[in-house]
C-alpha atoms as one frame of an Amber mdcrd trajectory, in Angstrom:
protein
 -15.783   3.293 -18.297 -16.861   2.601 -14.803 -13.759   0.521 -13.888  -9.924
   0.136 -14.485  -7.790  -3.034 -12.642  -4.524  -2.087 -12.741  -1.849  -4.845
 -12.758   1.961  -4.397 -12.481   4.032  -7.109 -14.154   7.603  -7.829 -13.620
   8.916 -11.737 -14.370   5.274 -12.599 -13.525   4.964 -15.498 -16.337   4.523
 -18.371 -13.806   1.388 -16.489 -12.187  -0.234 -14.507 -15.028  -2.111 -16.896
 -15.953  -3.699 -17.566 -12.045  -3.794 -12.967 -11.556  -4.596 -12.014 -14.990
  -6.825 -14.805 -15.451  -8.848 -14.108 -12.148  -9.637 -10.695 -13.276 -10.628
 -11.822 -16.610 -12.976 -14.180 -15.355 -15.049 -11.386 -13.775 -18.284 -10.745
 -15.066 -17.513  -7.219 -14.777 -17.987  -6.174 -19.128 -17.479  -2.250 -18.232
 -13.890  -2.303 -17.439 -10.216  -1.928 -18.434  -7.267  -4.284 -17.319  -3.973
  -2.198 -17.428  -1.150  -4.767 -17.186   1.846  -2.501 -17.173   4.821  -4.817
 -18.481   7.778  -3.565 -16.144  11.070  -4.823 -18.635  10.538  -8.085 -17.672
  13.036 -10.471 -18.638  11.027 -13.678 -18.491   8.090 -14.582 -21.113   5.222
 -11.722 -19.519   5.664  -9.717 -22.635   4.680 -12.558 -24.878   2.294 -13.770
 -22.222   0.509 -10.375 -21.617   0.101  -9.643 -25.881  -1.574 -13.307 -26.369
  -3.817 -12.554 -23.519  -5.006  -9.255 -24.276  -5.547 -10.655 -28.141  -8.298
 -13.135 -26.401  -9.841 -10.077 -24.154 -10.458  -7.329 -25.886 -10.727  -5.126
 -22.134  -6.726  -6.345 -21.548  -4.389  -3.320 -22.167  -0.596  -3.690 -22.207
   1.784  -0.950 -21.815   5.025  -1.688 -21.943   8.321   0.009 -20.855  11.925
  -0.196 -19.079  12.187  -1.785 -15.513  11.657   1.322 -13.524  10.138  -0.699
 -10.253   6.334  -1.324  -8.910   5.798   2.462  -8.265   6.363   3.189 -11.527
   4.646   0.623 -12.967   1.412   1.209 -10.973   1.717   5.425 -12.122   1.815
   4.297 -15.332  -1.267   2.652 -15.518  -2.818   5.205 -13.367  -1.994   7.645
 -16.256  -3.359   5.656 -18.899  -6.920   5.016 -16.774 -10.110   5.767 -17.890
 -12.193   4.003 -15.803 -14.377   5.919 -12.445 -12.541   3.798 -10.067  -9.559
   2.408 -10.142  -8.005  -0.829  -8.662  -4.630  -2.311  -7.987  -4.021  -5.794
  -8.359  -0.512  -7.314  -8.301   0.721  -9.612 -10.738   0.940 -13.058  -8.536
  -2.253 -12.255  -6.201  -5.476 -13.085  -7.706  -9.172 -12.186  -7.211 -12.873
 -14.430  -6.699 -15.343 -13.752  -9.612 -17.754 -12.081  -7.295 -14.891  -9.634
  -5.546 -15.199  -6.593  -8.256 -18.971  -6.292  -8.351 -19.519  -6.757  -4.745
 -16.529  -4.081  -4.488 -18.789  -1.852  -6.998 -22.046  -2.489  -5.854 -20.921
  -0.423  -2.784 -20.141   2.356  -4.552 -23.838   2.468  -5.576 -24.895   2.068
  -1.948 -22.364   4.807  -0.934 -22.007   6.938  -4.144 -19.878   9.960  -2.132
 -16.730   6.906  -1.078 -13.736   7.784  -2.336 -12.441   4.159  -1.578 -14.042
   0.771  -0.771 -11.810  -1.288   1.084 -12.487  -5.180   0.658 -10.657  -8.018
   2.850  -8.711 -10.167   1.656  -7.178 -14.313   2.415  -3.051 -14.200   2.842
  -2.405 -17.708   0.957   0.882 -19.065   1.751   1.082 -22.622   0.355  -2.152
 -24.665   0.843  -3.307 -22.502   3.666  -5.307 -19.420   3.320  -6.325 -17.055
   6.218  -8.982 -14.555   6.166  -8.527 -10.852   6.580 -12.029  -8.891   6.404
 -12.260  -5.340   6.848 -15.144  -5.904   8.364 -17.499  -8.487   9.092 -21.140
  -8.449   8.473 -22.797  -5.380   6.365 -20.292  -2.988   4.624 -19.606  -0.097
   7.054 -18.320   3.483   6.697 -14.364   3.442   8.376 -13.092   4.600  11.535
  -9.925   6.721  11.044  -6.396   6.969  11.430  -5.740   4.638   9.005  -3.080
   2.439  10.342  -6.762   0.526  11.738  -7.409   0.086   8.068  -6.116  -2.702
   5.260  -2.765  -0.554   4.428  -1.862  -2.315   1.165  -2.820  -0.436  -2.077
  -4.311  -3.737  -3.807  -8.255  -4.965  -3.198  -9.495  -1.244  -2.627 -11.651
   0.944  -5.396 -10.431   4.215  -5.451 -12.090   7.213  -7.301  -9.740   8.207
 -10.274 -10.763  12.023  -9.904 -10.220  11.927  -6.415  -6.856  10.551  -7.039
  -6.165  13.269  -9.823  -7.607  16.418  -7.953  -5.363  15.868  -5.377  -2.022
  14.161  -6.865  -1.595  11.285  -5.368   0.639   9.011  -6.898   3.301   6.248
  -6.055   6.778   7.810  -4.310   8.965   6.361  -6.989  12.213   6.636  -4.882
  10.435   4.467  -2.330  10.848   0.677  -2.583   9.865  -0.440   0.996   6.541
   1.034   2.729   5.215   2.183  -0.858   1.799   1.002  -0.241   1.389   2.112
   2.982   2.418   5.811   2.000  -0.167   5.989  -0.916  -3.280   4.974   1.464
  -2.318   7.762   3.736  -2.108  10.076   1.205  -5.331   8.901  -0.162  -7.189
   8.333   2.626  -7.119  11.718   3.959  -8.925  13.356   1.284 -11.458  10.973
   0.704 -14.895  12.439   1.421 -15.994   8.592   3.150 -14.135   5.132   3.577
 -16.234   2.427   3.160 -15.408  -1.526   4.550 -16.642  -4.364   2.618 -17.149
  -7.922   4.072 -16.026  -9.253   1.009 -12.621 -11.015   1.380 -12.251 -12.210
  -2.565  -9.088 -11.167  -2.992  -6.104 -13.503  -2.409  -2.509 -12.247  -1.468
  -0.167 -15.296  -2.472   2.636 -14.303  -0.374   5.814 -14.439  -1.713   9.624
 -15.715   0.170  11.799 -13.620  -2.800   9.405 -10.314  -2.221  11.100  -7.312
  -1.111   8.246  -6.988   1.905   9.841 -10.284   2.747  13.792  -8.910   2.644
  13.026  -5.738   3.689  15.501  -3.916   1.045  16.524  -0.518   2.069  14.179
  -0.944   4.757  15.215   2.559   7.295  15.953   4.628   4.244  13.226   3.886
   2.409  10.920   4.458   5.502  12.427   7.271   6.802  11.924   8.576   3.321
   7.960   8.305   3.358   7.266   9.582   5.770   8.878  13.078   4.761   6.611
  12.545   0.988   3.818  12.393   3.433   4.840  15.124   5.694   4.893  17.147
   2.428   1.818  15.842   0.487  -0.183  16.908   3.767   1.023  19.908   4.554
   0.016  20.728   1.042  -3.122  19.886   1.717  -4.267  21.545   5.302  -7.882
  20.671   4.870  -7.046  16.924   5.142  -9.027  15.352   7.689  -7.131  14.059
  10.579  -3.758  14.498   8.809  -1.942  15.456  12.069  -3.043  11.852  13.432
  -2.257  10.512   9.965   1.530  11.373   9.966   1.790  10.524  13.739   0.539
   7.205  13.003   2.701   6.434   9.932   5.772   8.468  11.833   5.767   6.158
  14.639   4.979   2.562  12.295   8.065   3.754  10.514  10.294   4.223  13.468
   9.350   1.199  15.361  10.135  -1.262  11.992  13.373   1.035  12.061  14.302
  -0.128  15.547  13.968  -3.339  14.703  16.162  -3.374  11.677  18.798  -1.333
  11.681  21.482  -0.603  13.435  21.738   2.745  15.812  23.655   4.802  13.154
  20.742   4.129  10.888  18.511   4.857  13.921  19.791   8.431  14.763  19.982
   9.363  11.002  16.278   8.314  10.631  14.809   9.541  13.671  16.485  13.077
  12.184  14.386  12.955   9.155  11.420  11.773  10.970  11.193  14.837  13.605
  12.020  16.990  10.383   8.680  15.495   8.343   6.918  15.720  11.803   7.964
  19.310  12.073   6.417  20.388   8.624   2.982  20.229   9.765   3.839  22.247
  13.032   4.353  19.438  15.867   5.629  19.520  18.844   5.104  17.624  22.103
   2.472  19.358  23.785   0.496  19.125  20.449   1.016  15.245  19.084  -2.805
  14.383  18.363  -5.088  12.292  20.729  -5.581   9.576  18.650  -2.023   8.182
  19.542  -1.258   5.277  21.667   0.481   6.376  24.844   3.836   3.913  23.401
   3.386   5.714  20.361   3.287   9.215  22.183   5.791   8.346  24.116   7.846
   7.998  21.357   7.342  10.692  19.381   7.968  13.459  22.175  11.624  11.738
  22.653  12.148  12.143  18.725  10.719  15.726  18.283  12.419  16.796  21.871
  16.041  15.849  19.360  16.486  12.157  20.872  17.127   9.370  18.488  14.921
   6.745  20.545  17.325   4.112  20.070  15.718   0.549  20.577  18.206  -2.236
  21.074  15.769  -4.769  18.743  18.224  -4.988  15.824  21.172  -6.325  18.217
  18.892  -8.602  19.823  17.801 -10.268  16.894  21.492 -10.653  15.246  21.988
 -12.221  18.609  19.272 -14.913  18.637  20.469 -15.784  15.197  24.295 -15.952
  16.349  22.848 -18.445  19.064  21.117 -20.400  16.954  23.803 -20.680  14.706
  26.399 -21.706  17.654  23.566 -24.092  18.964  23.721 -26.634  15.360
């Protein structure tokens, strides 16, 4: 099996039909579509079984609501396919965005991941997000300059097993970004498509868009990635991989939480920072001076408080008072 398109459902029934459909229609014939049926409550179940009964590549799994993370490990376990892909269950994907996807891992048969653009389609507009433009090119690294969701990449499934990377189930916010840099560390070569056939329908009600559990949640990754390299010291670049991710995390934190939240975060952040052995004489090069800057307050025990989260309760109290 040379491919499996993984597809996490959960009270997708409106969109199935526009995701699962766009898959369906590729011309791809050696594949497997995992649609992992996360206890929705809606009419996916029925939805998913009357589909699969038309394709015989559809597979549905079904089991209790147990979140995305779950979902997507599920299918990963039941994968057969060389390369696997993640495609969510209201996004959708051009005919010609799997092969083109594949045909690079022909060109480039030692990438451990193809990364592909992508257009963000929120009502009738669409904008384009390539990788890269013009021929397909190997990646530069850390990854925070790469496409950070998990969806419209191929990764390779024994890459993926050999090293144990799987979804943080305990993390609900930043999910996808954690499981790219766990990946993309241990991938022997990155490679950037110019194809942008994938479309992210972005959603109001997604939990990117309320930021549940936001700080937790973030603070939270980036100790399962502090551990996951650390176990793995012949990562490339994984000292500039946690730095990056470290200092995404606390930035978003600033910005959304309030400085209790701050100082208990910036705690678990110099702890996952610590595992692999930092300090601030030895943060890696690759970091922004901001970011750098940043990092030495939180490993030298300060919380780096940012007053971003009061100033945007305040513009909203204003705008409130000004109606």
């Amino acid at each position: 099996m040379q491919l499996s398109v993984i597809i996490p459902v959960y009270n997708s029934a409106p969109f199935l039909h526009r995701s699962l459909g766009s898959v369906c229609a590729s011309p791809v014939q050696d594949m497997e579509i995992i649609c992992v049926n996360d206890g929705s409550s809606d009419d996916s179940a029925k939805l998913l079984d009357k589909m699969a009964a038309e394709d015989p590549r559809i597979r549905v799994i079904h089991q209790e609501n147990s979140g995305v993370s779950a979902a997507r490990n599920a299918g990963m376990d039941a994968a057969t396919g060389d390369y696997i892909c993640f495609v969510d269950g209201d996004d959708s994907v051009e005919p010609d965005f799997l092969p083109e996807l594949l045909a690079e891992t022909q060109n480039h048969p030692l990438a451990d991941c193809i990364i592909g653009g992508h257009c963000r389609c929120s009502g009738e507009a669409s904008t384009p997000r390539p990788a890269c433009t013009g021929e397909a090119k190997a990646s530069s690294r850390p990854g925070m300059q790469l496409r950070l969701y998990a969806w419209g990449k191929l990764y390779r499934t024994a890459m993926l097993r050999e090293h144990g990377i799987r979804f943080a189930e305990d993390v609900s916010y930043g999910e996808d970004t954690l499981f790219t840099h766990m990946a993309f560390p241990l991938c022997r070569e990155i490679i950037l498509s110019p194809s942008c056939g994938y479309s992210y329908h972005a959603c109001p009600d997604s939990l990117s868009s309320r930021g549940c559990m936001l700080c937790a949640d973030l603070a939270n990754a980036t100790r399962h990635l502090a551990c996951h390299l650390a176990a793995h010291p012949a990562a490339a670049q994984r000292e500039s991989y946690l730095t990056d991710f470290a200092a995404h995390a606390l930035r978003r934190i600033r910005s959304m939480a309030p400085h209790r939240a701050q100082r208990t975060c910036a705690a678990k952040v110099r702890a996952a920072l610590r595992k692999l052995s930092l300090t601030p004489e030895t943060l890696p090069d690759t970091l922004s001076d901001k970011n750098r800057r940043l990092l030495q307050k939180v490993l030298c025990g300060s919380a780096a408080l940012g007053p971003w989260y009061y100033w945007k309760r305040l513009t909203r109290l204003l705008k409130r008072w000004s109606r």
